[in-house]
C-alpha positions in Angstrom: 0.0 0.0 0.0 3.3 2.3 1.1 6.4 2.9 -0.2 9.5 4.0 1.6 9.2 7.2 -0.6 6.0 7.8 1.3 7.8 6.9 4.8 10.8 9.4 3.8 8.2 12.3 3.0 5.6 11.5 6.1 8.9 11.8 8.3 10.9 14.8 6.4 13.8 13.2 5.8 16.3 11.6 3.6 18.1 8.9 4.3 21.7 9.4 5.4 22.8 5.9 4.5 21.8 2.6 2.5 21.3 1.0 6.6 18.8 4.5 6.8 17.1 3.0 3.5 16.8 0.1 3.8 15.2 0.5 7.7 12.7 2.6 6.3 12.2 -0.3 3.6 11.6 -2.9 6.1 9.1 -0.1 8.0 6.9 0.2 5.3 7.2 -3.8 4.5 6.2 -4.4 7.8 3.2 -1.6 7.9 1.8 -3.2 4.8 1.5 -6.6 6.1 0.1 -5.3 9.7 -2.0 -2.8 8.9 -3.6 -5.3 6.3 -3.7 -8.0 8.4 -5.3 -5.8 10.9 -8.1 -4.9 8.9 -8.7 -8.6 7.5 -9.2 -9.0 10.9 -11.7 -6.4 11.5 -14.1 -8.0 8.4 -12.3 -5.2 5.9 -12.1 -7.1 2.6 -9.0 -5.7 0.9 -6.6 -5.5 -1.8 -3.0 -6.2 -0.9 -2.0 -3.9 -4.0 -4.0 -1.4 -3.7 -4.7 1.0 -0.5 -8.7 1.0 -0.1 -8.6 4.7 1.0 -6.3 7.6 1.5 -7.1 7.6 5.0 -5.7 4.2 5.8 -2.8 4.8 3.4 -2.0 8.0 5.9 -2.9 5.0 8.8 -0.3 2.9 7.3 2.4 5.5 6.7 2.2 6.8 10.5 2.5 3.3 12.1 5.6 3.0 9.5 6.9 5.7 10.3 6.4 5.0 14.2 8.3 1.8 13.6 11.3 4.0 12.1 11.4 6.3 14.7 11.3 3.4 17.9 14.6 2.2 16.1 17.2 2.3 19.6 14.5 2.5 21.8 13.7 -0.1 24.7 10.3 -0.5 24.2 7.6 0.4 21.3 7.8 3.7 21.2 10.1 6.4 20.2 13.7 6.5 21.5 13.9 9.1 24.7 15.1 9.3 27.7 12.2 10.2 29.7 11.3 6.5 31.1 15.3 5.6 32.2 14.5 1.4 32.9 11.1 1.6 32.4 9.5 0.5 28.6 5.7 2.6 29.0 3.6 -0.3 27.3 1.4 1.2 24.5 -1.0 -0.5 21.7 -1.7 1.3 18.5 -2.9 5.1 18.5 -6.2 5.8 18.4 -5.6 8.3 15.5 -3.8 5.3 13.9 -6.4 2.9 14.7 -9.2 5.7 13.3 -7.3 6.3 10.0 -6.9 2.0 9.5 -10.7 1.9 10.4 -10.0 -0.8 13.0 -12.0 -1.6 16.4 -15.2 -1.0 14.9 -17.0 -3.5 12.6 -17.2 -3.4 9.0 -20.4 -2.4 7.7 -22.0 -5.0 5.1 
């Protein structure tokens, strides 16, 4: 549904390196298969080619780039120093889970 193209421009960056790259690669990869999966799951009967809506293609870019950015980080969130030993334990966003259209039922 992504491409790293689309991770690169949701996050404002370009990749310093080919490891930079190919990280934001295997983000996107990853968002594809979950945030599909996820809506399989919620009775959503989709395409794994093509996005079903630009609001869960913007779903699928933000959890992609939220895996990116927890890249050093302890737990599943971004990198920070604010928790020092503790990993705060978080699901999806709601904003996230809004765009995906997950949580609710699919409607017939």
């Amino acid at each position: 549904w992504i491409s790293a193209a689309d991770v690169s421009a949701w996050l404002n960056i370009t990749p310093a390196s080919a490891n930079d790259q190919a990280l934001i690669q295997s983000a996107a990869d990853a968002a594809n298969a979950f945030c599909w999966r996820r809506r399989n799951e919620a009775s959503y009967v989709d395409s794994l080619t093509v996005v079903p809506s630009l609001d869960v293609k913007l779903g699928t870019i933000m959890y992609a780039g939220a895996l990116y950015r927890a890249r050093g980080s302890i737990g599943d969130t971004f990198a920070t120093f604010d928790t020092m030993a503790t990993a705060p334990i978080i699901g999806l966003s709601g904003q996230v889970k809004q765009l995906l259209g997950i949580d609710r039922p699919a409607v017939a």
